[in-house]
Structures are given as C-alpha cells and as structure tokens.
N, CA, C and O atoms as CSV, one atom per row, in Angstrom:
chain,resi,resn,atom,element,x,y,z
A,1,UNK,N,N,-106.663,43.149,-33.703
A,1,UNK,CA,C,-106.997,44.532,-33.484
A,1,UNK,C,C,-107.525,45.193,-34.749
A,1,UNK,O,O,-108.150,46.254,-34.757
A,2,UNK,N,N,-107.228,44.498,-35.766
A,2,UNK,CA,C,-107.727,45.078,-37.271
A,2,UNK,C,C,-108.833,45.333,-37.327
A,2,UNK,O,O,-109.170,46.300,-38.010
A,3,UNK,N,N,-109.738,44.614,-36.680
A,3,UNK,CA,C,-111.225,44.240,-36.310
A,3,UNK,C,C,-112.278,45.425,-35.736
A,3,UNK,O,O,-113.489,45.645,-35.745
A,4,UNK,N,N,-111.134,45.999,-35.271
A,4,UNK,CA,C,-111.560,47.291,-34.107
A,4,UNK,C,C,-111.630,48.693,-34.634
A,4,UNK,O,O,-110.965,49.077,-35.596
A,5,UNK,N,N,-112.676,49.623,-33.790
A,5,UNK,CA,C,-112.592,50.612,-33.980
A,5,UNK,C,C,-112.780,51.535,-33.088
A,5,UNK,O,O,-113.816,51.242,-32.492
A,6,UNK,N,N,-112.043,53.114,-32.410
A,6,UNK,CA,C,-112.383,54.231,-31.746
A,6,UNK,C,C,-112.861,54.787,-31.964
A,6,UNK,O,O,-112.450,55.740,-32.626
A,7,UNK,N,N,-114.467,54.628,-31.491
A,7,UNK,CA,C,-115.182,55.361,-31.237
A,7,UNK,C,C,-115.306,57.030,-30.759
A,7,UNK,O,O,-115.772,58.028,-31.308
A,8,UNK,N,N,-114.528,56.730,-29.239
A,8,UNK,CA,C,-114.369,57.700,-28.807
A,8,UNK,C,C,-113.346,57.654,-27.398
A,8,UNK,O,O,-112.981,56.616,-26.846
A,9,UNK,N,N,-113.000,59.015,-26.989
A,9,UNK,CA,C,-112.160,58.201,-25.981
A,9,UNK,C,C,-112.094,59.992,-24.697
A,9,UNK,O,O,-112.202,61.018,-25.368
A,10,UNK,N,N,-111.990,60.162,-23.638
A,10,UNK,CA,C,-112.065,61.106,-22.466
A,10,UNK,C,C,-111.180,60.660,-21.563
A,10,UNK,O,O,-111.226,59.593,-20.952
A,11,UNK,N,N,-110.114,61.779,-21.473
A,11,UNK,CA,C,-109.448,62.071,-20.722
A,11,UNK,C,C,-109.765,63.079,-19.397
A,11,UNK,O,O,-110.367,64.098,-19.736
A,12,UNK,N,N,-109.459,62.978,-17.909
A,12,UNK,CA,C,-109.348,63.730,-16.946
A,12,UNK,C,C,-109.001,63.435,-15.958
A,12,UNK,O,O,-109.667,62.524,-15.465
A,13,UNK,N,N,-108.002,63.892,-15.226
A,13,UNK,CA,C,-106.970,63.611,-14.169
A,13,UNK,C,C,-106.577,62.857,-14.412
A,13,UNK,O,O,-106.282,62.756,-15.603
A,14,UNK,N,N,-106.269,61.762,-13.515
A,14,UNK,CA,C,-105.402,60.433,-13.847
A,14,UNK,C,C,-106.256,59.134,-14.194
A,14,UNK,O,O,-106.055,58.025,-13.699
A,15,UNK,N,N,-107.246,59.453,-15.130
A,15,UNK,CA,C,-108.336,58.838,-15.690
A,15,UNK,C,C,-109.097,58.962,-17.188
A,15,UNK,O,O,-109.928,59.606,-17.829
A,16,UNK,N,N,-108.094,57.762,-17.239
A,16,UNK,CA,C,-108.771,57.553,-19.301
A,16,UNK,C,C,-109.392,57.159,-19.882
A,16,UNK,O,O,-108.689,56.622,-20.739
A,17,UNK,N,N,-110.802,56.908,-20.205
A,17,UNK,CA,C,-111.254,55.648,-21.156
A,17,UNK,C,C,-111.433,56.114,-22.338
A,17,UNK,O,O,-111.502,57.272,-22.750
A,18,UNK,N,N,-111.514,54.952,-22.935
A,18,UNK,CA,C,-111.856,55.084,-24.274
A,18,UNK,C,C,-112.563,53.993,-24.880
A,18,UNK,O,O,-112.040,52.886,-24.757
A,19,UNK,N,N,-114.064,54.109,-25.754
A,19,UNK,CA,C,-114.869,53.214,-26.030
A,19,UNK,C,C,-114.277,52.848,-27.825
A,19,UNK,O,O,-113.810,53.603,-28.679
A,20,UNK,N,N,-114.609,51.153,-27.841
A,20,UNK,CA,C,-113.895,50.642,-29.098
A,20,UNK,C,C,-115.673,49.863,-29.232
A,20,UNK,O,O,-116.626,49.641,-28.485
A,21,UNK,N,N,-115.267,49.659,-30.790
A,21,UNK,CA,C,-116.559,48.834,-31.491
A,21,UNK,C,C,-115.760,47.140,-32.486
A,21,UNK,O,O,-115.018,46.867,-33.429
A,22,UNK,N,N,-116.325,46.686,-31.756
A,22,UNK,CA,C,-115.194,45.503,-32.103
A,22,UNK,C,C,-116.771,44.423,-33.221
A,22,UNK,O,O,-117.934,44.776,-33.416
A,23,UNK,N,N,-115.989,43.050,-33.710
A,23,UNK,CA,C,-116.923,42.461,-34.475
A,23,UNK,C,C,-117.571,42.312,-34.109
A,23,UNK,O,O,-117.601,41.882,-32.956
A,24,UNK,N,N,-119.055,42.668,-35.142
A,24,UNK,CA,C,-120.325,42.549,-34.806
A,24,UNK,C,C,-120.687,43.876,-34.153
A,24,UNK,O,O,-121.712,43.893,-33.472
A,25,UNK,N,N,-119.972,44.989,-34.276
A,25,UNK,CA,C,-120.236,46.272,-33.682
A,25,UNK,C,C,-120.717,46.280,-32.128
A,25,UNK,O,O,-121.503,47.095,-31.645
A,26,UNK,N,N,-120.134,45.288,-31.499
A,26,UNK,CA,C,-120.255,45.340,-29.807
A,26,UNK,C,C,-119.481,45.959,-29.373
A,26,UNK,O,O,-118.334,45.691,-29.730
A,27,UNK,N,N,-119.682,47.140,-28.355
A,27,UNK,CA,C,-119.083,48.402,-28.140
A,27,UNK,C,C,-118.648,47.872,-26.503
A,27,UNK,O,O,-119.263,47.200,-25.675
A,28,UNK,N,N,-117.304,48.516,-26.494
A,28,UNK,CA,C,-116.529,48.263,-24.683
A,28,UNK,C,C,-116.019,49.208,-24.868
A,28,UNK,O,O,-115.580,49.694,-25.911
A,29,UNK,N,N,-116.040,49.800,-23.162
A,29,UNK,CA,C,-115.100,50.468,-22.747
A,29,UNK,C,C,-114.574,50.201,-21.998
A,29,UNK,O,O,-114.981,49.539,-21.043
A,30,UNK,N,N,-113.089,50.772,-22.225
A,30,UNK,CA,C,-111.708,50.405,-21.813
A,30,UNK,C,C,-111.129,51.227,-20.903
A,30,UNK,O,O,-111.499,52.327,-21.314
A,31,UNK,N,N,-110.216,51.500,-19.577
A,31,UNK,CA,C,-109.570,52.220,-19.136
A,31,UNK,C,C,-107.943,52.333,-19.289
A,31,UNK,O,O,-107.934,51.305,-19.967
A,32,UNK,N,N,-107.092,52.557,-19.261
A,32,UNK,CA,C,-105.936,52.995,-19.399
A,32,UNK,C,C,-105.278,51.252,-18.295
A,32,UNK,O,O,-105.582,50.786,-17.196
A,33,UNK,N,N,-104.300,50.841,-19.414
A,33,UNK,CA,C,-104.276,49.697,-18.517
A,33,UNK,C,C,-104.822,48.307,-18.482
A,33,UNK,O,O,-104.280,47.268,-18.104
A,34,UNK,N,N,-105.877,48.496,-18.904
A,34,UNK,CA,C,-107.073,46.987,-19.809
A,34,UNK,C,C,-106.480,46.569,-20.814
A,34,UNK,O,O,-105.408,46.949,-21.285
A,35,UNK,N,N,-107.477,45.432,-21.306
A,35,UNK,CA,C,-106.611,44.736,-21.917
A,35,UNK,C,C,-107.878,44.494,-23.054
A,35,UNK,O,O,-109.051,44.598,-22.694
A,36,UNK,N,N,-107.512,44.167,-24.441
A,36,UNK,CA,C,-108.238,43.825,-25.368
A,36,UNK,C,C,-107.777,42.988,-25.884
A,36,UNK,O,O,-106.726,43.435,-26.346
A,37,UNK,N,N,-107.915,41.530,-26.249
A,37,UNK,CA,C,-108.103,40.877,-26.844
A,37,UNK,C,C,-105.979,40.125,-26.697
A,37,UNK,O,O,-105.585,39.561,-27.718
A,38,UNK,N,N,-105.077,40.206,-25.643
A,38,UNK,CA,C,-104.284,40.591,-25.480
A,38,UNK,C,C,-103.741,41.773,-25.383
A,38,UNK,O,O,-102.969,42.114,-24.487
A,39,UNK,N,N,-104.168,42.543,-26.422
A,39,UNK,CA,C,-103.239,43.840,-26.057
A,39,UNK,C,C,-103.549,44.925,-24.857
A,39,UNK,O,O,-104.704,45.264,-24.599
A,40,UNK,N,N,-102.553,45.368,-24.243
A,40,UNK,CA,C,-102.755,46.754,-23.414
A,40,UNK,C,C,-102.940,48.227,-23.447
A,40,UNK,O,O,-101.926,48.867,-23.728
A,41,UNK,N,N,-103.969,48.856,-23.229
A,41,UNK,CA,C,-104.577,50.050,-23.658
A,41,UNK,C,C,-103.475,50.536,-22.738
A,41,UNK,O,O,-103.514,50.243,-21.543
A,42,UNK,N,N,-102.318,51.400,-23.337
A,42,UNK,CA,C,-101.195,52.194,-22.750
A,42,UNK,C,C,-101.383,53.705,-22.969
A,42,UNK,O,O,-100.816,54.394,-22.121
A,43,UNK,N,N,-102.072,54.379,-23.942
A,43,UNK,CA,C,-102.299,55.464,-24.317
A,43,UNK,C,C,-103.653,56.004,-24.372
A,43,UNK,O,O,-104.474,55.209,-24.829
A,44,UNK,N,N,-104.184,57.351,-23.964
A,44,UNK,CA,C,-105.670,57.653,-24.587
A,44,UNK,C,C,-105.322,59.189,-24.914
A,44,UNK,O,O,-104.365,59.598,-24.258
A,45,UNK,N,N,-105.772,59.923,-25.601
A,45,UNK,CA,C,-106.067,61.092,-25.893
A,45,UNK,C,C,-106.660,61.374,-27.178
A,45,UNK,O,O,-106.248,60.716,-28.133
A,46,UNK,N,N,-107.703,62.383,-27.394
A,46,UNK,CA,C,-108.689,62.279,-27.887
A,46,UNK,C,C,-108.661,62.170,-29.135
A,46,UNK,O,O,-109.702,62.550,-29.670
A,47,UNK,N,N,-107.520,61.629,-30.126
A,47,UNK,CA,C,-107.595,61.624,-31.261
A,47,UNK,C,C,-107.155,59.978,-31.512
A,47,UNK,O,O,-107.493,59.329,-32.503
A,48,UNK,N,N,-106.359,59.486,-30.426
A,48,UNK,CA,C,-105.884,57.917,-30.792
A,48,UNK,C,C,-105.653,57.213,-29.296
A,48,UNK,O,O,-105.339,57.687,-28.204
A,49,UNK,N,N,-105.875,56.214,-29.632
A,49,UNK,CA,C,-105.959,55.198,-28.492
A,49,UNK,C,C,-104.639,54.371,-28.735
A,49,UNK,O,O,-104.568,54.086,-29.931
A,50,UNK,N,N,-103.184,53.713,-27.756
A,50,UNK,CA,C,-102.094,53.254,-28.228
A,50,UNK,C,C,-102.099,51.523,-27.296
A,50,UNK,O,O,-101.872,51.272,-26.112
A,51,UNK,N,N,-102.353,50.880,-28.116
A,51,UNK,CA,C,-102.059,49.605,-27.120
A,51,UNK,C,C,-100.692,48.925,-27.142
A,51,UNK,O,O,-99.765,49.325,-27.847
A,52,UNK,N,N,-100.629,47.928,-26.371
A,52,UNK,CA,C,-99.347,47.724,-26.603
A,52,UNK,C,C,-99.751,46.124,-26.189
A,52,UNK,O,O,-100.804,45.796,-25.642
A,53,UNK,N,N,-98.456,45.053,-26.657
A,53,UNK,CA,C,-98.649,43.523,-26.555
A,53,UNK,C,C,-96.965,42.906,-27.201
A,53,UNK,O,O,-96.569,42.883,-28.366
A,54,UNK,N,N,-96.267,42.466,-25.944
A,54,UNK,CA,C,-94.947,42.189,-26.677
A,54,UNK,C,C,-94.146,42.917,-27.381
A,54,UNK,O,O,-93.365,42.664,-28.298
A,55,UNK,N,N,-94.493,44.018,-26.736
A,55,UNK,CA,C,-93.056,45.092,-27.433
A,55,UNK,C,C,-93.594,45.542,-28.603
A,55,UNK,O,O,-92.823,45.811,-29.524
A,56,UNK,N,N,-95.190,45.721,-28.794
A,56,UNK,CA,C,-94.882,45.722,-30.248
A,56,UNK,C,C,-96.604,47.008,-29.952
A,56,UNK,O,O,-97.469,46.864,-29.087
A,57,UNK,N,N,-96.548,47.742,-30.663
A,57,UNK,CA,C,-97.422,48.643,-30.630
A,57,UNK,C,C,-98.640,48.979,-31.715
A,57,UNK,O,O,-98.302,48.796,-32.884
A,58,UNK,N,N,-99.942,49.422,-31.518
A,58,UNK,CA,C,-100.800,49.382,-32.516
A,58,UNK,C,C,-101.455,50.422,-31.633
A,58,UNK,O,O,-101.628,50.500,-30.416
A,59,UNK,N,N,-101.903,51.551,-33.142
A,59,UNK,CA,C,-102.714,52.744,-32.755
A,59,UNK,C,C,-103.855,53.109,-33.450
A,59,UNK,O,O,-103.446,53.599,-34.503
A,60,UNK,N,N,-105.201,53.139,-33.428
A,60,UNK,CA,C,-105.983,53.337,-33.535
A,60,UNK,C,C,-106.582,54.458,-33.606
A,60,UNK,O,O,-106.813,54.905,-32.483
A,61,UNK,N,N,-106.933,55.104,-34.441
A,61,UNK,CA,C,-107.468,56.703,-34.577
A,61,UNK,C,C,-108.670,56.715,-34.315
A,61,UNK,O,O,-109.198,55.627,-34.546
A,62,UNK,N,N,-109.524,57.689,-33.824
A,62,UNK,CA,C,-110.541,58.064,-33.012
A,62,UNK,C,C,-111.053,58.439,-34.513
A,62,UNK,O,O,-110.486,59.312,-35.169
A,63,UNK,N,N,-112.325,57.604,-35.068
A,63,UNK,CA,C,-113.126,57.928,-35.783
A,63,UNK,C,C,-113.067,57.029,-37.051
A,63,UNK,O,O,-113.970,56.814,-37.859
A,64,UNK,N,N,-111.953,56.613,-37.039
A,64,UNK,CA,C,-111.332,56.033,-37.993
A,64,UNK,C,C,-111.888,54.288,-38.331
A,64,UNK,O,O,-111.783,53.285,-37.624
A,65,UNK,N,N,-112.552,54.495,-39.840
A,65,UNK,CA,C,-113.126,52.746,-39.522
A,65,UNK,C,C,-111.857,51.386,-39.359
A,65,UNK,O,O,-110.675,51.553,-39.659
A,66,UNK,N,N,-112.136,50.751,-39.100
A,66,UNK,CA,C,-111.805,49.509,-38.535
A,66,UNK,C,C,-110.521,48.987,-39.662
A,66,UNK,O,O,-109.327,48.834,-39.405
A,67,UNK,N,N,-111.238,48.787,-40.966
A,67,UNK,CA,C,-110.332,48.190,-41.818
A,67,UNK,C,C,-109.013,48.710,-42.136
A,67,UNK,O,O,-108.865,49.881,-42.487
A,68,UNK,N,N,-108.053,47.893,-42.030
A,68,UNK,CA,C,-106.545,48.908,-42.631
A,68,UNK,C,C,-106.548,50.177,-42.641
A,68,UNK,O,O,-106.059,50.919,-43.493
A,69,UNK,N,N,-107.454,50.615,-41.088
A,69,UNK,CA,C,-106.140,52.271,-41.260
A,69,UNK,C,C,-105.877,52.616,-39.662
A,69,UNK,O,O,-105.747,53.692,-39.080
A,70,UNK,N,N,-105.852,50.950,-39.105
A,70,UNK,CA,C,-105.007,51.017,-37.824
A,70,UNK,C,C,-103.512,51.040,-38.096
A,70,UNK,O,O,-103.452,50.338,-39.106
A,71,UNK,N,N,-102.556,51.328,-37.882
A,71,UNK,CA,C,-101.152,51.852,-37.559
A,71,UNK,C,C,-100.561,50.315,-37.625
A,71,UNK,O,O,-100.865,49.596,-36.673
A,72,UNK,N,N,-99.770,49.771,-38.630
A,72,UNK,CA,C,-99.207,48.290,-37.999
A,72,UNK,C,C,-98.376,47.887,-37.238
A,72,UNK,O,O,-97.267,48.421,-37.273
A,73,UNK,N,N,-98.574,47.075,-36.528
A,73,UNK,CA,C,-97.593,46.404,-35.190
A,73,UNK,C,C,-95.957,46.922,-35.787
A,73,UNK,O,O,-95.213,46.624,-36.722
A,74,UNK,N,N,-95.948,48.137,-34.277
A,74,UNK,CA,C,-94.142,48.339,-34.649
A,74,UNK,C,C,-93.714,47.841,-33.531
A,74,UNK,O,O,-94.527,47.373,-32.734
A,75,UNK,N,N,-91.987,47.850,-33.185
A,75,UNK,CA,C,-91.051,47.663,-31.971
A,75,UNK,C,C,-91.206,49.151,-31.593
A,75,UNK,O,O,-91.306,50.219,-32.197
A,76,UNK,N,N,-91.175,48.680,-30.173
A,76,UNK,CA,C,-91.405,49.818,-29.257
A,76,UNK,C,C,-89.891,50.109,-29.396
A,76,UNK,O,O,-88.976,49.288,-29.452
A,77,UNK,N,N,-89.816,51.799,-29.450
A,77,UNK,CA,C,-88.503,52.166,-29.446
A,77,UNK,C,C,-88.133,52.303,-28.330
A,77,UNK,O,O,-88.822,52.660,-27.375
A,78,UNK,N,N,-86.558,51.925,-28.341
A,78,UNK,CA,C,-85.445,51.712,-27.700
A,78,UNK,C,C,-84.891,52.826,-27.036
A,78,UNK,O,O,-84.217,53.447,-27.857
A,79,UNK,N,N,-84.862,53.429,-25.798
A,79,UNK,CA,C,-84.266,54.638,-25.058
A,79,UNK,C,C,-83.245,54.899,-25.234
A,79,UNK,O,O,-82.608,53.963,-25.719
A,80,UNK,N,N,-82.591,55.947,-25.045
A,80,UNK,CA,C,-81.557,56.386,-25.821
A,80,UNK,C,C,-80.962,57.344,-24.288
A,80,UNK,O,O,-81.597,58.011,-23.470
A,81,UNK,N,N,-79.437,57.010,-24.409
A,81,UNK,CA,C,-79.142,58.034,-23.262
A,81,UNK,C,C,-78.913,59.270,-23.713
A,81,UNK,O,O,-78.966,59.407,-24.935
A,82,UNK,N,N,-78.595,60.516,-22.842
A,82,UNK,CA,C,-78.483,61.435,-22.973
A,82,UNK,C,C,-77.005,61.700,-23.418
A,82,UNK,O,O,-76.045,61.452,-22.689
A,83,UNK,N,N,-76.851,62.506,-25.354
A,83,UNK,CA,C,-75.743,62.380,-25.454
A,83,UNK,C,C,-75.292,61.646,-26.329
A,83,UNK,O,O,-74.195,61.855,-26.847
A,84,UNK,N,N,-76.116,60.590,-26.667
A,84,UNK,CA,C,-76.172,59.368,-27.707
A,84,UNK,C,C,-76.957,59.117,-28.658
A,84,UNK,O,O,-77.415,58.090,-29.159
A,85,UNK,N,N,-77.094,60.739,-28.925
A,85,UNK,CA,C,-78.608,60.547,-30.194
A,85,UNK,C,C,-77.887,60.757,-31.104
A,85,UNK,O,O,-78.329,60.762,-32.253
C-alpha cells in the first residue's frame, strides 16, 4: 500500500468511491468494500481513505504523495463494553 496514493475520493448516500494512483501512476477506482492489492477499502470521506487486511489497518490521506506518509499497519481496536473504559 506504500506504493499508493488518494487522489480523490466522493461520498453520497450509501455510496463511496474513491480514486487511488498506484505504480506507474495507473489510476482505479474503488468502492467501499473492494479490495486493493489484498486490502479492504472500509472507509471513504473526503480527506482519507481506511483499508483494512487482517486486523490490521492503513490510511491514506487524500492528496498526500505515496511515499511514507501513509499511516502504518495498526491492530484494529478492541471494543470495549459499556462501563469498562
């Protein structure tokens, strides 16, 4: 995913995409749910795109070039009951 970059991304109703520029600057768009390269496009809104792959999460900023200043693979946090924070 290091590779990648958000372009841009549109939200409305229950409908998200968001276009990425991957190596070699070949541009896809993605909907909410797709998949890149393994990972799953779980998030869109117009500033970051959130995928997800094994529990483990990577976010991408809308504008933002490609090299090291994607977000690095975290653990998806753990739910918490009500009461137990």
């Amino acid at each position: 995913m290091d590779d990648y970059s958000a372009l841009g991304a549109a939200t409305g109703g229950a409908v998200a995409t968001a276009v990425v520029s991957g190596p070699g600057g070949v541009t896809k768009a993605l909907r909410r749910g797709e998949t890149l390269e393994g990972w799953r496009l779980v998030a869109v809104d117009r500033s970051k795109l959130t995928f997800e792959r094994n529990g483990l999460r990577r976010v991408i900023v809308v504008g933002a070039p490609a090299a090291g200043l994607a977000q690095a693979a975290q653990p998806k946090p753990e739910p918490t009951a009500p009461g137990l924070e």
